[in-house]
Structure formats: C-alpha cells, structure tokens
NULUM-450242 format. One record per residue: residue in one letter; x, y, z of N, C-alpha, C in turn. Coordinates in steps of 0.001 Angstrom, whole numbers, plus 500000, padded with zeros to 6 digits. Atoms other than C-alpha are relative to their C-alpha. Example, Ala and Ser with C-alpha at 12.3 -4.5 7.8 and 13.67 -1.06 7.14 Angstrom:
BEGIN
a500890498810500000512300495500507800500900501200500000
s499180498810499940513670498940507140499230501090500730
//
This chain:
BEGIN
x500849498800500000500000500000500000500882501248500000
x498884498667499359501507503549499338499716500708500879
x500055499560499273502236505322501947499612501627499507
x500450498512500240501018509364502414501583500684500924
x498954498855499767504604511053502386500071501022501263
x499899498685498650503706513910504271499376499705501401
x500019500440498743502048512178507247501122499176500640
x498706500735499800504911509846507138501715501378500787
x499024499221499525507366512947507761499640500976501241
x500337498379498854505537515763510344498997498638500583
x501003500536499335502764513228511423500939498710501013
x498890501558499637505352510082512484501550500542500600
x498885499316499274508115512669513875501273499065499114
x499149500798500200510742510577511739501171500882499759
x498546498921499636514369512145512423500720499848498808
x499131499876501342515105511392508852500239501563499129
x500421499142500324513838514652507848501173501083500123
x498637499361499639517322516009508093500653499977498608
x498521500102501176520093516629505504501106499150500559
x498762500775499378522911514182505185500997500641501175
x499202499455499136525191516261506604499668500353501525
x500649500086498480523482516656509998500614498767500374
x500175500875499407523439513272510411501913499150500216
x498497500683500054527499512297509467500525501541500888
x499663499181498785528072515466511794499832499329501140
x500280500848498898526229513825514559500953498252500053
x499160501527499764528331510793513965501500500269500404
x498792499547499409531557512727514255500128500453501198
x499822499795498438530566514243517560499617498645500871
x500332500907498768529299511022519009501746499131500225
x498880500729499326533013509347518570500792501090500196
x499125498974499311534696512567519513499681499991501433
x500628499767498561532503512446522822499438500655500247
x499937498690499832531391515499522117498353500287499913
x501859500040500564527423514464521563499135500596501253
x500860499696499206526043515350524750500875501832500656
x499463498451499975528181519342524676498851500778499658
x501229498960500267525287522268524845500514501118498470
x499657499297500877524829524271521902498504500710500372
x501007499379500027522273527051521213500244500586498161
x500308499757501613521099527996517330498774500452499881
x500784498991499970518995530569516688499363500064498426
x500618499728501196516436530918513258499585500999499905
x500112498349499829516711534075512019499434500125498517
x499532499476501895516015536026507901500492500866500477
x499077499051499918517978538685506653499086500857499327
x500768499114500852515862540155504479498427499977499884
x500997500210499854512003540691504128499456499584498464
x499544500696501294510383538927501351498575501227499447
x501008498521501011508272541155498485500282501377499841
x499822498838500208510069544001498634499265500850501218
x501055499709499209507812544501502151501198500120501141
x499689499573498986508785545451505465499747499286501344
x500421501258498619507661542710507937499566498806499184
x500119501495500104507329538662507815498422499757501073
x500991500891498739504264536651509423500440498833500139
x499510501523499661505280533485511059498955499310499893
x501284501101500467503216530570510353500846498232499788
x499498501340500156504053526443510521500372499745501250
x499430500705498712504644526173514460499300499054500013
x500912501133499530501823523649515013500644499120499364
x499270501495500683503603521001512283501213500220500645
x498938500064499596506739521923513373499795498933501341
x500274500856498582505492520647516792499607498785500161
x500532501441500571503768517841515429501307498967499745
x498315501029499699507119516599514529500874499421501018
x499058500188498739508811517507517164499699498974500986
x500645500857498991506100515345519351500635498270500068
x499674501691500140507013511965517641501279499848499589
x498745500502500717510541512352516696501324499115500610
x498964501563499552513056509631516727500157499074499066
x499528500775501118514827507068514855499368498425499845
x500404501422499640512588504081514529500685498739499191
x498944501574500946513617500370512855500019500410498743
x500112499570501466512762501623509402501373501000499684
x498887498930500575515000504586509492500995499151500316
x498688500330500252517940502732511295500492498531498957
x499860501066501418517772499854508364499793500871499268
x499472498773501225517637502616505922501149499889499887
x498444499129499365520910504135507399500571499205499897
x498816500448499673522779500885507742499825499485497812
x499638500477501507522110500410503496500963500918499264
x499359498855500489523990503585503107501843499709500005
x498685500227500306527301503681501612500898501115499779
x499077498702500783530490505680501251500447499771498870
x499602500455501206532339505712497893500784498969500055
x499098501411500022534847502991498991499139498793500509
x501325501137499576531560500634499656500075500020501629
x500454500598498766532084500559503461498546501103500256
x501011499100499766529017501763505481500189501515500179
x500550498742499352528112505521505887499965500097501481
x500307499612498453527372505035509382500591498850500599
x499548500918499186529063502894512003498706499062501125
x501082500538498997527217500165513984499668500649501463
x499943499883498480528016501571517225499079501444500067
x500413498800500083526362505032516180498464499740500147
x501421500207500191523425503773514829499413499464501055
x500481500182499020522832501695517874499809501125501219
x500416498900499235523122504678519972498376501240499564
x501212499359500804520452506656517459499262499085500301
x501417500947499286517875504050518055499252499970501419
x500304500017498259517848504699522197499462501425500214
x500205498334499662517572508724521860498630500381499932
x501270498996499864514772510801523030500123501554499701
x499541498321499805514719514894522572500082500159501207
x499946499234498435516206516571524906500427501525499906
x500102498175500293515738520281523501499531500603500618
x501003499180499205514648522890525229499585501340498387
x500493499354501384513147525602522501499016500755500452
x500785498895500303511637528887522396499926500467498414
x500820499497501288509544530670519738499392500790500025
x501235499004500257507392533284518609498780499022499759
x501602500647500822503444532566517888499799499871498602
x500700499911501112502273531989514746499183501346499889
x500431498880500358500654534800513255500653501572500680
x499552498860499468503478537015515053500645500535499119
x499158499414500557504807539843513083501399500442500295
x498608499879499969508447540089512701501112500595499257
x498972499021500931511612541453511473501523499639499677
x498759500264500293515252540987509821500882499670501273
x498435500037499386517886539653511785498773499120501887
x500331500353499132515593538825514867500112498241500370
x500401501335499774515308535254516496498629499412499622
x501233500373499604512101533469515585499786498720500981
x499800501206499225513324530210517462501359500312500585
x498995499901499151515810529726519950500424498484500544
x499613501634499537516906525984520229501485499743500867
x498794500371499094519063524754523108500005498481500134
x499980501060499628520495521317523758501160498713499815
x498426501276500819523146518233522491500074500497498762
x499919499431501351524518519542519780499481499605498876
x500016500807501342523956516911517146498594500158500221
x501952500209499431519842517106518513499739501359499570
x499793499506500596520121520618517474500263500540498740
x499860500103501062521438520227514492498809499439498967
x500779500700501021519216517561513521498385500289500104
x501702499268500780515923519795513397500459500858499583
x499742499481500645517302521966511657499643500018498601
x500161500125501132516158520936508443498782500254499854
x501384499909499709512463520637509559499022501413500241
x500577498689499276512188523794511228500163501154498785
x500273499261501048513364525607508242499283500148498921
x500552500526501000511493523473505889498792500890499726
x501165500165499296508496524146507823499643501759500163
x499976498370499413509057527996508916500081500936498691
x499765499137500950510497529384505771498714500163499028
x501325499972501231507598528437503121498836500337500855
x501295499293498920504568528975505593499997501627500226
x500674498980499464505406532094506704500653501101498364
x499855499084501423506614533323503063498020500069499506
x501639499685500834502731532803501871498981500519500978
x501265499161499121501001533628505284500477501515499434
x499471498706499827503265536731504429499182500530498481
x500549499568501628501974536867500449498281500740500216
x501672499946499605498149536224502109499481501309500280
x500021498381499042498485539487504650499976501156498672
x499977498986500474499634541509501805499198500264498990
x501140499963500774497013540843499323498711499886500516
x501036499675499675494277540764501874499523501218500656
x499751499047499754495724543933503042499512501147498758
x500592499606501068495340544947499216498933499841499321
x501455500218500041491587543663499282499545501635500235
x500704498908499367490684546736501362500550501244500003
x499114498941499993493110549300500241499188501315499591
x501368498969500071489880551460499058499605500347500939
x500943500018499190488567551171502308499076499206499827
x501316501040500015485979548794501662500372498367500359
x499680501004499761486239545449502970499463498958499235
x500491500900500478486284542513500833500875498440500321
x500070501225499961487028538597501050501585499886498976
x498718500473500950490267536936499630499724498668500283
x500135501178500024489945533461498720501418499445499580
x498875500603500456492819530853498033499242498811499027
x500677500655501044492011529073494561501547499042499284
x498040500446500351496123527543494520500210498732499922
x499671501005500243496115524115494497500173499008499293
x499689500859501128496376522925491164501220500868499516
x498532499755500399499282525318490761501078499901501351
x499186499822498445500646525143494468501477498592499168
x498833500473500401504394523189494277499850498589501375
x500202500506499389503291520518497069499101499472500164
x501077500575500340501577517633496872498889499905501203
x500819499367499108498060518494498536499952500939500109
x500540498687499775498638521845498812499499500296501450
x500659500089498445498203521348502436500758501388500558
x499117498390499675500857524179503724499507501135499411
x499823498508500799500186526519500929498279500590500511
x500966499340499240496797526631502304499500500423501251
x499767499278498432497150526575505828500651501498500165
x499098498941500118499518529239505427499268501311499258
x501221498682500543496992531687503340499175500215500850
x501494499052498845494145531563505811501149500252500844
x498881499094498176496740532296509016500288501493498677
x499459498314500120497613535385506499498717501313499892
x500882499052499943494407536510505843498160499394499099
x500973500200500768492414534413502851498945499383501321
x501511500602499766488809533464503987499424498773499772
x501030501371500419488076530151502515501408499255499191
x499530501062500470490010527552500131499242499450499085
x500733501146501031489107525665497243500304498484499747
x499175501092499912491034522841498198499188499403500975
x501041500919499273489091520254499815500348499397501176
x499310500459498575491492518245501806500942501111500935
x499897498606499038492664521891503332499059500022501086
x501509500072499356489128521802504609500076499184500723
x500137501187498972489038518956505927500735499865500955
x499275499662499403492329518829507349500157500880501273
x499470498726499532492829522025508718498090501258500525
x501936499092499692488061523167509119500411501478499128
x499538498854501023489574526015506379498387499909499434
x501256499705501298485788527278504525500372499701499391
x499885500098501026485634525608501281499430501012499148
x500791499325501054484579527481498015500491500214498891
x499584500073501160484617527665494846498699500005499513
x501453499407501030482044528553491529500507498467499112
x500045501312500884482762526305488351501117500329499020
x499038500102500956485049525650485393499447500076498766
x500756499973501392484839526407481692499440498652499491
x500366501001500911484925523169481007498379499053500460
x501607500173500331481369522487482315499009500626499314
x500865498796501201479729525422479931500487499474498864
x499576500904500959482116523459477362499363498860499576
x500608501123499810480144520350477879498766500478499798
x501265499608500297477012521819476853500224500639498331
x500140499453501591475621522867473231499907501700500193
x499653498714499789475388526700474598500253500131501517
x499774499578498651476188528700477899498856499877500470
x501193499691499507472464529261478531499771498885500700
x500215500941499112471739526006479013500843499331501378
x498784500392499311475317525142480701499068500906501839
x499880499206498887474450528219483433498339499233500755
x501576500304499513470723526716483829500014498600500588
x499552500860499257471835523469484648500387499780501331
x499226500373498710474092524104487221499719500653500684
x500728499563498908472182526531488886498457498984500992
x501310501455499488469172523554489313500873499259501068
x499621500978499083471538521738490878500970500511500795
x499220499015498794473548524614493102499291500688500314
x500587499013499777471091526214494503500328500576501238
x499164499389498637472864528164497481501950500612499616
x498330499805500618476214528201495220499939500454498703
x500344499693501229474861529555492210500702501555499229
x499173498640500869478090531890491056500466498951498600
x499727499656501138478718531807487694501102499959499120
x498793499634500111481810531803485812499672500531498155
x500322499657501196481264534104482267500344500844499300
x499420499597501701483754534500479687500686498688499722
x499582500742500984484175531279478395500066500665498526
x500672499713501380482676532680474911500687501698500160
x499751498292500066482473536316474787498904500498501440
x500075499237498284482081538329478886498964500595499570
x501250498861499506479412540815477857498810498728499611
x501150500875499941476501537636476721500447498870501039
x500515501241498613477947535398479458499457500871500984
x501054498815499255476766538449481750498807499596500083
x501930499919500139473493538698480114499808498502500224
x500675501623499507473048534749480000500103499639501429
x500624500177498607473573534516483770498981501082500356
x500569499479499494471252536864484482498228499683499391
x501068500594500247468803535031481796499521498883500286
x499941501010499090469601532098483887498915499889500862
x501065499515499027467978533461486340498766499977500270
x501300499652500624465293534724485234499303498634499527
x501253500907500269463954531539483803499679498455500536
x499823501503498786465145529082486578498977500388501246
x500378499378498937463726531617488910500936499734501819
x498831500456498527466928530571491274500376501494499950
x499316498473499604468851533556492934501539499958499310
x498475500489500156472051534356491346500759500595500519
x499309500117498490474412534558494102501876500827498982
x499260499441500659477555535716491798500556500028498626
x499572499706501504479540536364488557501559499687500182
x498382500380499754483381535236488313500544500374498613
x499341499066500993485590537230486012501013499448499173
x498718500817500062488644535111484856501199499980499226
x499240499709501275490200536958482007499891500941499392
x500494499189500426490425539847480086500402501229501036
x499468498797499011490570543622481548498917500100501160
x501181499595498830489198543152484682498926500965499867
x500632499128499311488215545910486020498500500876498972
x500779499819500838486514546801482408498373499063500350
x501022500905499693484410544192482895499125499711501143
x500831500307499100483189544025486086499212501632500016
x501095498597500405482027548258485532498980499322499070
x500569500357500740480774546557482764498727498919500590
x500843500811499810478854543843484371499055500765500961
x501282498699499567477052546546486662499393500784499297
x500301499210500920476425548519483877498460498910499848
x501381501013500566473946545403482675499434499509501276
x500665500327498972472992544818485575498689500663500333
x500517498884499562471624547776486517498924500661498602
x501365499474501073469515548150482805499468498760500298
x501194501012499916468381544313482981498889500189501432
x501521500110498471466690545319486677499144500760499505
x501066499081499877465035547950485130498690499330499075
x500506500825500512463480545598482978498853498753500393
x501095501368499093461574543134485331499607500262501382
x500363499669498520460033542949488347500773498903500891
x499026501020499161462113540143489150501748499716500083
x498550499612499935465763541960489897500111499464500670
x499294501000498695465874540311493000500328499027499711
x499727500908500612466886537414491589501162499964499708
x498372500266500345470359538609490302500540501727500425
x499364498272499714470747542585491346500588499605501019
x499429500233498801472649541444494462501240499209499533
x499402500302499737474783539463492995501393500275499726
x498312499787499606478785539129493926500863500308498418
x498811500046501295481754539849491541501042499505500248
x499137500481499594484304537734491675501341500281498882
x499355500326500801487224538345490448502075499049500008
x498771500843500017490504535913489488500573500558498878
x499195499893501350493062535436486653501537500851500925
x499181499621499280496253535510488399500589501202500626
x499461498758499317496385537847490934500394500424500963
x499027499876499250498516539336493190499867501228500842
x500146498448499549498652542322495764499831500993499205
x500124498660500851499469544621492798499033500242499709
x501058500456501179497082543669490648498843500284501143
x501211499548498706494409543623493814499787501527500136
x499727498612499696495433547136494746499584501060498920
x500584499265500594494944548379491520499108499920499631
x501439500218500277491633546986490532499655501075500968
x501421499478498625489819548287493999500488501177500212
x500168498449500061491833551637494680500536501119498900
x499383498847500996493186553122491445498923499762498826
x501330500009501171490325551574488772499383499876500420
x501186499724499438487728551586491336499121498520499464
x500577501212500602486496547980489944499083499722501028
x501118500051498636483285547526491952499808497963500155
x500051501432499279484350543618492981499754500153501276
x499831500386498319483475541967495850500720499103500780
x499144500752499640485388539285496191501303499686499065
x498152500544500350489488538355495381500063498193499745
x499597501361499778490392534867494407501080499808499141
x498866499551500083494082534417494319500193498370499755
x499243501603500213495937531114493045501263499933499933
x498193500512500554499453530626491331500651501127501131
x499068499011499117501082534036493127499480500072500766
x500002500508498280499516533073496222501060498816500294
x499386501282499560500694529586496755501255499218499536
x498772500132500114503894529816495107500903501446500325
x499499498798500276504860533173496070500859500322499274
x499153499843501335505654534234492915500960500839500085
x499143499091500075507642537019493088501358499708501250
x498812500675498721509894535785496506499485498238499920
x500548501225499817509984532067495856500395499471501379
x499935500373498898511859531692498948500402501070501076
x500083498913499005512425533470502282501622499680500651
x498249500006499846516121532584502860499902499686501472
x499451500159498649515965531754506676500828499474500644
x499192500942499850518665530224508145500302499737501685
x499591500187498630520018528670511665501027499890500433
x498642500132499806522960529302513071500139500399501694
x499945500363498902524888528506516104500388501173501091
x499547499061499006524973531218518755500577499828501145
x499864500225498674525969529856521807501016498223500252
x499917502013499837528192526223522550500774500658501256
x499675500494498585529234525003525842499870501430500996
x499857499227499604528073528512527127500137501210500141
x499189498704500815530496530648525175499412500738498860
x500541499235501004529247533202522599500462499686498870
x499408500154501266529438532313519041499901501140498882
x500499499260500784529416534600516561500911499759498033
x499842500092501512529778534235512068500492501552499679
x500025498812501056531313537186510720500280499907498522
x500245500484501413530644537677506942499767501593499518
x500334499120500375530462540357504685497707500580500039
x501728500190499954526237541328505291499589498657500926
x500802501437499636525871538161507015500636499755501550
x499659500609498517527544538560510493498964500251501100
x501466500114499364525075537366513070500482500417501593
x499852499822498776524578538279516555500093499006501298
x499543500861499087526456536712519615499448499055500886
x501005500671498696524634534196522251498654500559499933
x501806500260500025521178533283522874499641500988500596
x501086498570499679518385536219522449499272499622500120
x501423499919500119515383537293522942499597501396498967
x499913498822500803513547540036521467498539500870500812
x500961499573498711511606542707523670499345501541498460
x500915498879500879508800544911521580499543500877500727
x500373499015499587508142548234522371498441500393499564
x500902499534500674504513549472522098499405501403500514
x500807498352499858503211553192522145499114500118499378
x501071499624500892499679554410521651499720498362499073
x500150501450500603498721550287520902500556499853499085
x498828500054501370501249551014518120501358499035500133
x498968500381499711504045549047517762501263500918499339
x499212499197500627507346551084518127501188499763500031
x498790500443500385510302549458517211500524498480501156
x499507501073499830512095545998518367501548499959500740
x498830499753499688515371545535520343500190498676500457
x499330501584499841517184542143520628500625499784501200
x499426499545498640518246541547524249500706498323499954
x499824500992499210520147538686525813498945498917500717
x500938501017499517517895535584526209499603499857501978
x499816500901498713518952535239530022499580502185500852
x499869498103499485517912540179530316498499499603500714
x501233500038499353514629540026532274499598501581500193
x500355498585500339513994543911531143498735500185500102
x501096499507499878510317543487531313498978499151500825
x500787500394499154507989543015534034498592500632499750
x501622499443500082503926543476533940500161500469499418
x500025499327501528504395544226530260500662501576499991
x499030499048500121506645547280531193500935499871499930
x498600500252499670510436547984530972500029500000501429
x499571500211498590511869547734534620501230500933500002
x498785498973499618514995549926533608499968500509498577
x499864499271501340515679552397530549500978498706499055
x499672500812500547516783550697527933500246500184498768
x499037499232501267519888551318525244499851498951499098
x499660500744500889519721550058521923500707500599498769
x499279499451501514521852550610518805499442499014498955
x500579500104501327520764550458515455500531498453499323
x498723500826501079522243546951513714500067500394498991
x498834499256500842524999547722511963500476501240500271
x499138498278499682526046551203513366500849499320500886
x498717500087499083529704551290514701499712500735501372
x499132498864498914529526553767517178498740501573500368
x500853499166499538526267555862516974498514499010499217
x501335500478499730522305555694516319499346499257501744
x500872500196499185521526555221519961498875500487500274
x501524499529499320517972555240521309500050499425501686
x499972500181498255517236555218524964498258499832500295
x501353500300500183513734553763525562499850499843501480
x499777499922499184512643554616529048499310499218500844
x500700501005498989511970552485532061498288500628500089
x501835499989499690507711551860532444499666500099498581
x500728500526501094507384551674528810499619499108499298
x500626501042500346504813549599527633500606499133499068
x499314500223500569506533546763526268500081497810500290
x500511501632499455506548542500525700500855499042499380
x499060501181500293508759539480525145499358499143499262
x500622500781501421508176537939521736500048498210500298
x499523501370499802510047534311522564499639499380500862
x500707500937498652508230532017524957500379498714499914
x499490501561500109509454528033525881498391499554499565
x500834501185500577507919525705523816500204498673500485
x499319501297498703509662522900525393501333499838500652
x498681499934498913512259522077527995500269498746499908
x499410501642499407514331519139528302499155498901498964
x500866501171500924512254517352525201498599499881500827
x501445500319498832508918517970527545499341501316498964
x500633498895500531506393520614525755499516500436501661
x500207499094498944505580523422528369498505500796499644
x501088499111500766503183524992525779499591499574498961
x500744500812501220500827523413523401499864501474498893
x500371498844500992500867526093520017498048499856499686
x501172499637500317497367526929519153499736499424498589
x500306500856500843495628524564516908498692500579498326
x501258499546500515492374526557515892500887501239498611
x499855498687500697493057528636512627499717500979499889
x500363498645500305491062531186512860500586500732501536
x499024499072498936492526532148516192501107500459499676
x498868499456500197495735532246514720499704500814498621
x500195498497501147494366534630512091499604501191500550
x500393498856499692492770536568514361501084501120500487
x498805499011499435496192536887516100500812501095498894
x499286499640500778497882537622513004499291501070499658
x500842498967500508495097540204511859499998501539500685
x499662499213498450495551541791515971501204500739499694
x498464498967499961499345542700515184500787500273498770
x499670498621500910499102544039511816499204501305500129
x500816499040499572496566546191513068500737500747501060
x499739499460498859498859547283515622501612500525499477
x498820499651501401501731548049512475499511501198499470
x500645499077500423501546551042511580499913500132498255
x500197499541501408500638551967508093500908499844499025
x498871499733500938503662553115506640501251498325499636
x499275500933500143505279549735507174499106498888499305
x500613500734500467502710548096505333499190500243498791
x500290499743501163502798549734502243500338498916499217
x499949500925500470502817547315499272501583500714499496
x499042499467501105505743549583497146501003501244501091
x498802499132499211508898551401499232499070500439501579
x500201499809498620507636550693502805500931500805501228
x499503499460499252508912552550505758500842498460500608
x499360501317499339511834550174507295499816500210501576
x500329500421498129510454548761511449501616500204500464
x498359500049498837513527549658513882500244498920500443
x499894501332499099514886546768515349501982500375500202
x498651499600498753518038547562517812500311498894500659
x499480501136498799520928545594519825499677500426501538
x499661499484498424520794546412523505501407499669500534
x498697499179500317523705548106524458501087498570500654
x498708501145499961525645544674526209500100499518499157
x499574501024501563525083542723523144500344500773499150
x499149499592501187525982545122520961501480500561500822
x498388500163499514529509545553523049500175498590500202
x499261501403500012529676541575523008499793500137498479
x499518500367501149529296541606519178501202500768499775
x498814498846500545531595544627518632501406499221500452
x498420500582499333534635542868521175499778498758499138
x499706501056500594533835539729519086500999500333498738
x499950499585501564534176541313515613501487500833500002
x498713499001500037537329543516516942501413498426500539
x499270501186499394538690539860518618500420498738498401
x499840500977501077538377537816515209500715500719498872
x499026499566500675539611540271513361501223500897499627
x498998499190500264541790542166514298500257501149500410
x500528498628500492540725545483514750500846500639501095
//
C-alpha cells in the first residue's frame, strides 16, 4: 500500500527529515565524545520577502507535530545501515546507529506565535540542547518555517490589498492545482493564518476546518451545446452556490446569460466570476447590465445582488489596483498561482545558526551576514497600541515586568559602529516575543491549533503596524536595535576575530 509522504514525515516525527550532513556530523561528535556538549542555534532572515517590510510566522503547530514523535525508529535505522560511502564501506558505524535508536529529545526551545509579526535579523526560534539534537531539526524547522510564513506573508499583503479602498472585501485561496506541494496542504494553511477566507482545496478543509469554496470551470459550459443552458443546469443543481463563471465565449453575453439564467430558473444568482480579460473593464461593465436588465423586470431580486468575483492571476498589485486606482466595483478576490507559490519571493532565505556552545558566545562574521552573539530574545516596544520598534536583548535580560520595561533601555541600530543610539525609558509599555515551547524534550506549551485564532492573532498585530510599514511599494523600514551589552559583546567579538 503507498504510503502518504507527508504524514509519514511531520505526522510520524521521523528524524530522517534532516540533511545528510546533519546526520554524518552527529556521527563525528558522538566518537569525539562530544554528543552530549550544549549548543544554542537561533532561526533568524535577513531580508524581508516582496520588497515589504515585515514577515508573518506561520508552521509552528507542524513543526510541533514533529517535534512530538521524533526519533529514529527500525525503518529509518535499516535505511541508514544500506547507506554507503564511495569505497563501499558503510556511511554510518554500527556503534552510532545503535546509539540513534535509544535517543529521546532533549531540547529545550523557544519561539514566537504563529501569526506574530516580525523582522530581519531577529530570532524566531531559539533551540538549546546536544549539539547533534540541534542540528538535527534543523532541516524541519526551516522546511516548515520558511515556506509557511513566506505565503502567510503573500496572504496578509494581498488581503491587506483587498481593502486598500477602504471597503472590505474577502480573499479566497484558489492555489492548488498550481501550488508546488503535493496536497497543497501548507500553501493553504499558510493563506488563511495570512488573511484568505476560505480555500478551494478540499482536503485543506478537511484537514485544517479552512471554509471551502469555489464557483465552476469552463469546462462544464464546454460540455454543453450553449452557455444558457450550461448556466441553467448548474444553477438547478447549486442552489445556494449559484456563482457563475462568464467568459468562456464572449464576457458581455455570458453576463446577460447569467442573468437570463435566472430569470427563467427563477433561482437567485448569488455571483459572477471574472477570469480573464481587463478586469476591472468588465466588472464596471457587468454593473452597467445589471443595473439596465433590473430595470426591465420585476424580478431583479433574483440577480441585482449578485457578487463579483474576480481571478486570473492575481497578486497584491494587481488587487490594489483593481479596487483603489480603477475603482472595479468587485466583491470578492480569488488568488491562486502568486499566492501559493509566492511568485515574486519564491523563497524566504531563513537560516540557523549557532549562537551559543558550551556557554560561550558564538558569533559568524561575513560580509552582510555577520550574526549576533549568544542566545536572544527580542523585547517589543509598544506606544499608543502602536508598535514602536524591536530591540534584541540577551535571552537570560529580564527587562520586562507586567508588560513594562523595569529599567531604561539602550539600543543601537544593527549595523552602526559607534552611533544611532535610542534610549527607551523604564515603564514603557513593552513584551517578550520568545516564549518556551519545550524544555528538556517535555512541551511546556501546546501552540494553538484553531486557525482562525491564529488569524485573528495575526490580523491583531498588523493592526497594531503602523501603516507606513505596510505599504505594498517602498515601505517605511520597522527599527529593530541591539541592547547596548550585546551590541559591546558583538563589537569585542568582531574587533577579537579580526583584528581590529
């Protein structure tokens, strides 16, 4: 019987889910001795993806799901012992693998929430524990973190560009015959946490209680000798779902034929779906007829109400300009390919690296890429329910009590040598992003299962973003500051490695 892949990997916790190299690492520290030495590794980006100004996190719950069952069962270590180096002996030593077969987690691990907004360079995870145990989620967590919160991030900004008129409308996810993953399970989880409303993907639904929805395909109006009859059909037998889809043929008589649909089914017609062509032309256009066929009958009620849907691959831009620059009187968005592959950022670059072993501060220096010393946290400032800038503290700083600071509090800019301080003063309102997820391989904190909670969260703290950072095109860049010991432990690092 074949197996289902993806329950097999996040549902079955299987510790294969790693890159080779993890795993012939972990084999070098176990005969060095060196397997049970503390490390700390931190998941950070560098950059924001879309040309945008903030990330949404999204994928803790699978992540956790993994994390729950992971371990090397008989399958994997008979895998592992078929593995070969180029001179035929094994890949892995017996004595290793028998040790991999006995192991439990013994991570401890902090995180942000799902649906928390975030920023360059920050921690979103904070993993402590045996090094090689460390290492070897590493593959998962990025797998898992990077693509999720790249499309919750796509979702936000095109449901953000739903309502950029002011008017509030609906974003649907219609992605799973172009999504890059079989099921389409992520790419839709990951849209509603950003913002879409529903799914057309079935086992999403099911899965995940995501609203289904969806209208119809040309190729059932194809399957008929005209549209008329095609639209009369399938309204008999949708009656509660009776949108439309009309420009197979030519947009201005599929119009009028749903609306003669109507009329001689005497069903309600519930909407119109756009799918090609110049939008926004068309849907003025389809009010236009709208608005002479009511004058025409006594029986407008029937289709004067109904929705406009419109698709045909589209994207924040494209959203943004329909509803506030051509005024296109849609009501609803339905987004596919540059949703669920985020087209324009295919990936979000996140990476994990080691901050902390046996204690000691680690730090990468790199041209653009040198990271900050020992395990953080990250403490958010908020003014006026606004959020006003970010400052990266020392995992072990306890700066904020009853959601205030407790002492003023210096941060420098990352990347300034020697100036850009801010001084942010004790009692300002203010909250610790990173919370334990688990200790010692024990969960402390179950992540939040319900989606629409974690949309609501996510919905809560862009609402609490101000504006300017959530423009679609040359956003204002969010502050995010060292606090002033860590940025004198990176500086003595960076002056210690090289020289200075």
């Amino acid at each position: 019987m074949m197996k289902n892949v993806r329950e097999n990997v996040v549902s079955t916790g299987s510790a294969l889910f790693a890159d080779l190299y993890h795993l012939t690492m972990a084999q070098a520290w176990f005969f060095s001795k060196k397997e049970n030495e503390i490390k700390t590794s931190e998941a950070f980006f560098r950059k924001c993806p879309f040309g945008g100004s903030y990330l949404m996190t999204a994928g803790l719950k699978e992540f956790s799901q993994w994390l729950d069952n992971w371990g090397f069962n008989s399958d994997d270590i008979k895998y592992l012992k078929t593995l070969k180096n180029a001179d035929g002996n094994p890949k892995f030593k017996k004595e290793f693998l028998d040790f991999l077969s006995k192991q439990k987690l013994q991570l401890t691990i902090k995180c942000v929430k799902e649906g928390e907004v975030v920023f360059p360079n920050e921690p979103v995870y904070s993993v402590s524990g045996p090094c090689w145990q460390v290492d070897m989620v590493e593959a998962a967590l990025l797998n898992i973190f990077n693509s999720q919160s790249l499309i919750a991030t796509k979702a936000s900004r095109m449901a953000l560009a739903c309502k950029s008129d002011g008017i509030e409308r609906p974003l649907l996810e219609f992605g799973v015959r172009r999504g890059q993953e079989l099921g389409g399970l992520s790419a839709s989880r990951a849209s509603f946490i950003g913002g879409a409303v529903g799914t057309s993907n079935i086992v999403a639904g099911k899965n995940f209680g995501i609203p289904v929805s969806g209208t119809m395909a040309h190729s059932f109006i194809m399957s008929f000798e005209n549209e008329l009859d095609a639209f009369k059909k399938y309204m008999k037998s949708s009656v509660g779902n009776t949108i439309l889809l009309v420009d197979t043929y030519d947009t201005r008589e599929g119009i009028k034929n749903a609306i003669k649909a109507s009329l001689e089914t005497g069903i309600k017609l519930m909407g119109m779906r756009i799918d090609s062509g110049d939008l926004a032309y068309w849907a003025k256009e389809a009010k236009k007829i709208i608005e002479t066929e009511a004058k025409k009958t006594k029986k407008s009620y029937l289709f004067k109400d109904a929705k406009l849907i419109a698709s045909n691959d589209l994207d924040e831009y494209a959203i943004e300009n329909l509803v506030a620059i051509q005024k296109a009187p849609f009501d609803i968005m339905a987004a596919g390919t540059k949703l669920v592959t985020a087209y324009d950022t295919p990936a979000l670059g996140g990476v994990f690296k080691t901050k902390s072993y046996m204690g000691e501060p680690k730090i990468k220096i790199a041209e653009g890429k040198t990271t900050i010393p020992g395990a953080t946290n990250v403490v958010r400032i908020i003014k006026n329910n606004k959020f006003d800038g970010d400052v990266i503290v020392r995992c072990d700083d306890n700066v904020v009590e009853d959601q205030k600071l407790n002492r003023d509090l210096i941060s420098y800019k990352i990347g300034s040598l020697n100036g850009d301080k801010k001084i942010i003063k004790k009692g300002t309102e203010a909250r610790v992003l990173l919370d334990y997820l688990m200790i010692d391989g024990k969960f402390v904190n179950i992540p939040e299962s319900d989606l629409n909670i974690i949309q609501a969260y996510g919905k809560e703290n862009l609402n609490k973003l101000d504006n300017s950072h959530k423009r679609l095109s040359n956003p204002h860049i969010y502050g995010v500051g060292l606090e002033n010991s860590l940025f004198s432990l990176q500086q003595n690092l960076i002056n210690l490695y090289t020289g200075r």
